[in-house]
C-alpha positions in Angstrom: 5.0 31.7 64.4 3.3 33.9 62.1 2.2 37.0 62.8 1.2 39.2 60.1 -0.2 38.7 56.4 -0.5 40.9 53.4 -3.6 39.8 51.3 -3.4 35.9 53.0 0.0 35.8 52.7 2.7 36.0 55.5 5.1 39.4 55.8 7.4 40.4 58.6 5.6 42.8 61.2 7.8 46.1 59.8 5.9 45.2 56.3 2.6 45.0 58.0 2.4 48.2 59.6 3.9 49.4 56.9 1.3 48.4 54.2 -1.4 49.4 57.1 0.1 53.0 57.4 -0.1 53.5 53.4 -3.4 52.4 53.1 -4.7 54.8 55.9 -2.3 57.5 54.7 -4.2 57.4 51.1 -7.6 57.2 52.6 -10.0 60.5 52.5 -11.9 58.9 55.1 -11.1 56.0 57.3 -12.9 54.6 60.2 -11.2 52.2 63.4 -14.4 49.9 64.1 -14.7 47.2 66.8 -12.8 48.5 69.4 -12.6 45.2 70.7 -9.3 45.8 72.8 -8.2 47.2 76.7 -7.8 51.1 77.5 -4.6 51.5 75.8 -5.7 49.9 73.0 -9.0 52.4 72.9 -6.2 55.3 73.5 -4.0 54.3 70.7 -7.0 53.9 68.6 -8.6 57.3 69.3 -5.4 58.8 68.9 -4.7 57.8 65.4 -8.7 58.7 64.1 -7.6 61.9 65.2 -3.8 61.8 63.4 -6.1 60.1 59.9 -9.0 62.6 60.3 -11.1 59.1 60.8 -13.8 58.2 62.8 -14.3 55.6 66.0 -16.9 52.9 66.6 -17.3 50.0 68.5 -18.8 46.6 67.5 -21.4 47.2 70.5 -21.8 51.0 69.9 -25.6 50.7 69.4 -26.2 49.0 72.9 -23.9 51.7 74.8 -25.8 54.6 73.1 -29.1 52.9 74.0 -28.3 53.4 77.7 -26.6 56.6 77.1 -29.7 58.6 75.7 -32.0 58.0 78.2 -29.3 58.4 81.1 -28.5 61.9 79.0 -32.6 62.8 78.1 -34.0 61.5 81.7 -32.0 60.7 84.0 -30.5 57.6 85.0 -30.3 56.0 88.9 -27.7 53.1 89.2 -25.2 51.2 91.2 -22.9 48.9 91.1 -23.0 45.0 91.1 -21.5 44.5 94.6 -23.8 47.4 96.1 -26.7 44.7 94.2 -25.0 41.6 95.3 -24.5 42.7 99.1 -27.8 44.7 99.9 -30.3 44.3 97.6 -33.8 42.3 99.3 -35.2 42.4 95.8 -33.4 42.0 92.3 -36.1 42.5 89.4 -34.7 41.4 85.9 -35.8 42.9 83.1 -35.8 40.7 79.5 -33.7 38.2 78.0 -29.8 38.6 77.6 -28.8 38.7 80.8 -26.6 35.8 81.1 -25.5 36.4 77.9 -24.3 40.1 79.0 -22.7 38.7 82.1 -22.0 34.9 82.1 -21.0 35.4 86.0 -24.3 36.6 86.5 -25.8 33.4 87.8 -22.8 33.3 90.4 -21.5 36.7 91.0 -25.2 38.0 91.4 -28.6 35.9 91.6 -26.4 33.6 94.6 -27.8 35.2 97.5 -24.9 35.4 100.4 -24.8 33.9 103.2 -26.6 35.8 106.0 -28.9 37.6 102.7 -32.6 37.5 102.2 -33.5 37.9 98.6 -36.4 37.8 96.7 -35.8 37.4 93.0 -38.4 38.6 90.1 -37.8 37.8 86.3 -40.5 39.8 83.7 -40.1 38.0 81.0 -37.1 36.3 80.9 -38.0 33.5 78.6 -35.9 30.4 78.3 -33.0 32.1 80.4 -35.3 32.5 83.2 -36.4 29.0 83.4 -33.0 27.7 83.7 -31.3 30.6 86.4 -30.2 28.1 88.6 -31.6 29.8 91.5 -35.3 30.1 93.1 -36.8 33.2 90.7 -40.4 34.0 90.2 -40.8 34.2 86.7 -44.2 36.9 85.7 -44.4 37.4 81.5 -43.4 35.0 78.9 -41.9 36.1 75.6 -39.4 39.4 75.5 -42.0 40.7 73.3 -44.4 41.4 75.6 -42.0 43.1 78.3 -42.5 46.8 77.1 -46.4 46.2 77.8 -46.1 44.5 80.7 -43.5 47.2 82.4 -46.0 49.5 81.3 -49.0 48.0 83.2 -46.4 47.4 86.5 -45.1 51.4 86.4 -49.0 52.6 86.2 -50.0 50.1 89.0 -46.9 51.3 91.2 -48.3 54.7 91.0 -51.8 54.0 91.6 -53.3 53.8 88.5 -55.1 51.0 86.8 -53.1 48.9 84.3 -53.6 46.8 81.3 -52.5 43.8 82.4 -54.6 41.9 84.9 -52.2 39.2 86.3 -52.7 38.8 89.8 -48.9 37.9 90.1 -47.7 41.9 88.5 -50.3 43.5 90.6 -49.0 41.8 93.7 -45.3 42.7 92.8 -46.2 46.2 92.1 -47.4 46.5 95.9 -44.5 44.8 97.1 -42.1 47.0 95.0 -43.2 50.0 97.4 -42.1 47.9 100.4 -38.7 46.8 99.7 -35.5 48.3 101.3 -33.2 48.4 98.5 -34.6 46.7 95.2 -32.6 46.8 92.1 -33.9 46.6 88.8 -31.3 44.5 86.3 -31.4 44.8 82.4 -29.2 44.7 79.3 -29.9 47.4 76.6 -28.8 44.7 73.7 -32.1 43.2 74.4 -34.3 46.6 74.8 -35.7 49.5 72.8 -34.6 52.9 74.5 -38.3 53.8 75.1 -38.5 50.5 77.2 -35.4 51.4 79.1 -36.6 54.9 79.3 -39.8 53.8 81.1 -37.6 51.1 83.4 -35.7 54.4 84.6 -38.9 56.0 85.0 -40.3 53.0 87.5 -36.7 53.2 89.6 -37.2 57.2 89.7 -40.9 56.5 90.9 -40.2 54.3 93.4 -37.9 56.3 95.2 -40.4 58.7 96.5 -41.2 56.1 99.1 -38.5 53.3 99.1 -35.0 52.9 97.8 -34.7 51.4 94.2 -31.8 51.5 91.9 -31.0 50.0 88.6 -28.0 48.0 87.6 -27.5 48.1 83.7 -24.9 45.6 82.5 -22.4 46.8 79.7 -22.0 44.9 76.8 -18.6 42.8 75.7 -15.9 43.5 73.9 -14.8 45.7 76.9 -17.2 48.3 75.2 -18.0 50.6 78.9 -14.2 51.3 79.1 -14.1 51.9 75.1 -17.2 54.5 76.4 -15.0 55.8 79.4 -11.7 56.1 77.1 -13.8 57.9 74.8 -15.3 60.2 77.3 -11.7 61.2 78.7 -9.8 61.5 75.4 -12.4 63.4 73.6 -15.3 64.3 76.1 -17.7 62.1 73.4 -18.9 58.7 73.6 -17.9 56.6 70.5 -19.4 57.3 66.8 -17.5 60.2 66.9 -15.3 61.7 63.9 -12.2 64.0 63.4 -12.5 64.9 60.0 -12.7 68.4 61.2 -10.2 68.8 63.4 -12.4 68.2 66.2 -14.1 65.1 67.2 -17.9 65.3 66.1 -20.3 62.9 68.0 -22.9 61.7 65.4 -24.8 57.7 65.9 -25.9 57.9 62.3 -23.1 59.8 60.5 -20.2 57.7 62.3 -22.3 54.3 62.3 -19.3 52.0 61.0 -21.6 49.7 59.1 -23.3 53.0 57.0 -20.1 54.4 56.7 -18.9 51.0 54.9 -22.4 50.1 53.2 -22.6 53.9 52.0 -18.7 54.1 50.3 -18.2 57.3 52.4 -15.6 55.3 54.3 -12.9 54.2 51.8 -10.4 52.3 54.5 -11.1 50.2 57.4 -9.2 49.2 60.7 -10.9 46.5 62.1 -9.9 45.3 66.1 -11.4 42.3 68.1 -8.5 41.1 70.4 -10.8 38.9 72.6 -12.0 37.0 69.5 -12.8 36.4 65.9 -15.5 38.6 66.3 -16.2 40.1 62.3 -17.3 43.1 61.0 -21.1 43.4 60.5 -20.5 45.7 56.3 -20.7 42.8 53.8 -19.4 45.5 51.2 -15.6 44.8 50.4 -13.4 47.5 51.7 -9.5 47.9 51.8 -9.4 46.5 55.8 -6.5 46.2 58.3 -7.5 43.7 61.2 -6.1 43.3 64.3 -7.7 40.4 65.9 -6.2 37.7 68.0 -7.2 35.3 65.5 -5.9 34.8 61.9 -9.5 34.0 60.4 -10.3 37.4 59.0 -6.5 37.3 56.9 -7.9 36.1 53.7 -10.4 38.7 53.6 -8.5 41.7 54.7 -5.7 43.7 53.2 -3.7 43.6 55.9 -3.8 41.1 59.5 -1.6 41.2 62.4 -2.4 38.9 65.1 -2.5 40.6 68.7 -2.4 39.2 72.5 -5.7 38.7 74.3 -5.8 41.7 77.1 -5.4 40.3 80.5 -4.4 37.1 79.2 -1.8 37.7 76.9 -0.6 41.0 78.2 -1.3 43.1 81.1 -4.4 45.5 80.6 -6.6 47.6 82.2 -10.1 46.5 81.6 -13.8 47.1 82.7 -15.0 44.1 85.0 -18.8 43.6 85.1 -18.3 42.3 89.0 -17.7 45.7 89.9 -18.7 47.9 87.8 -15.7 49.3 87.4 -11.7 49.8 85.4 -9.6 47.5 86.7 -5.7 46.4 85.9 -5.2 42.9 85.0 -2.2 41.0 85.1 -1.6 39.0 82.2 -2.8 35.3 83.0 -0.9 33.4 80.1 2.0 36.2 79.4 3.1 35.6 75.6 5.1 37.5 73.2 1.6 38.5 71.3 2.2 42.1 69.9 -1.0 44.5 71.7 -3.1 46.3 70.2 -1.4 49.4 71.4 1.7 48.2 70.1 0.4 47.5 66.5 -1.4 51.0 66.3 1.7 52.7 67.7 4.0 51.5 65.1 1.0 51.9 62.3 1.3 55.6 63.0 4.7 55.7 63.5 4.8 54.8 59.8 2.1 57.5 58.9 3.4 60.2 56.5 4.0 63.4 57.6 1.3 66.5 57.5 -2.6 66.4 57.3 -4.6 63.3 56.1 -5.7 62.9 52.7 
């Protein structure tokens, strides 16, 4: 089976890496995007940004540093989705883009166990609220009109008059004072920072009298671990560059798509083992992929098909049903080179001394 290409057409492995190892060596300023890959995949990346004087970003970078500024600026109060799943007597869910954050959601969370007594609250949910699968009072129609509406609930909570008149929010803002362990559920992809800024606010408020907790739920493509890699490797979250020696944490300055769209980034390495996921720069630059499928090899410069973590290969991955890193034994063990393995022998290759 084929496993790597040069410009569409098939090479052995050794001239893969080797073609990806030139092409980073001659670059003044490269940058590993996606990220899409397990712990040691996010290790072997940040490792070689560092060895290329390149920068890191992952495909859901954006989302991650959403939740990151206002846990960094204000404060943050969370747990984890068992301490939700086990305890909480209300769940309030915030927006759209819940079920697409966590497809288990439906199962792993909003089934209330046996021996549980649940109330569950959706502000406007939309379509995905109308079809949870589970008793929900739905309050607020389209995602548009959440930030308002969580404005009018956090100013009745604390006793002060609110915009919106619905009998149904004013009623859930005197129940929120009386619950014993609510938990407020949202997915930065589909909020602003100023409206998860204010949903932190409401949790913090309520805990003067009760006890409230949010539950934030990280976006795919592995991307909390990427965060936690990041965190441990380089004591920065992703979006962070080495052209200096140092990394340098910067959204703007190490925005893959800017650095692409702008020409300041002259080479690409491109990972999505989970799936054909693409990069979002529509301007042509010399790319390697590593993907675990081949659909990207007629537009890149260099493809080398990887194993799916967990499934392909044993990996350590973040699971959204606990909130935490976890290893995986591979489920369908193959021969599938990681993405580990690729990067490793990509460097390997490197040429000695400083990058370009």
């Amino acid at each position: 089976m084929t496993e790597a290409w040069i410009r569409g057409k098939p090479v052995t492995l050794a001239a893969a890496t080797g073609e990806a190892a030139r092409l980073l060596g001659a670059s003044r300023m490269p940058v590993i995007a996606g990220l899409g890959t397990d712990v040691a995949g996010v290790r072997a990346a940040i490792a070689l940004a560092r060895q290329v004087g390149g920068a890191i970003d992952h495909m859901h970078a954006a989302t991650l540093l959403r939740d990151l500024d206002v846990m960094r600026e204000s404060g943050m109060m969370t747990t984890t989705p068992n301490e939700a799943r086990l305890r909480a007597d209300l769940l309030l869910l915030i927006g759209p883009g819940l079920v697409q954050a966590w497809p288990e959601l439906r199962t792993r969370l909003l089934a209330t166990p046996e021996g549980v007594t649940r109330r569950i609250v959706w502000l406007c949910g939309g379509s995905e609220a109308e079809t949870a699968g589970t008793p929900v009072e739905i309050i607020g129609g389209a995602p548009e009109d959440l930030p308002a509406l969580l404005a009018s609930l956090r100013a009745r909570c604390a006793g002060r008059p609110g915009g919106n008149t619905a009998q149904a929010l004013s009623a859930l803002a005197s129940d929120l004072g009386n619950v014993k362990f609510g938990v407020a559920v949202w997915s930065a992809a589909a909020l602003d920072a100023l409206t998860v800024e204010m949903l932190c606010g409401l949790v913090r408020d309520l805990n003067a009298t009760t006890r409230f907790s949010g539950l934030p739920l990280a976006p795919a493509d592995n991307a909390a671990a990427v965060l936690q890699a990041s965190g441990w490797m380089t004591g920065l979250p992703p979006r962070t560059g080495f052209a200096r020696g140092a990394g340098e944490h910067d959204p703007w300055r190490f925005d893959a798509v800017r650095l692409v769209e702008s020409g300041e980034a002259d080479c690409a390495v491109w990972i999505s083992a989970w799936s054909a996921t693409t990069p979002a720069w529509k301007r042509d630059v010399p790319t390697v992929v590593l993907a675990h499928d081949d659909g990207l090899r007629d537009k890149a410069q260099v493809t080398i098909m990887v194993g799916r973590p967990g499934l392909d290969h044993d990996a350590v991955t973040y699971l959204a049903a606990t909130g935490t890193l976890a290893p995986l034994l591979a489920a369908q063990k193959s021969a599938a080179l990681s993405v580990a393995d690729a990067l490793d022998r990509i460097a390997a290759q490197l040429p000695a001394g400083p990058p370009c």
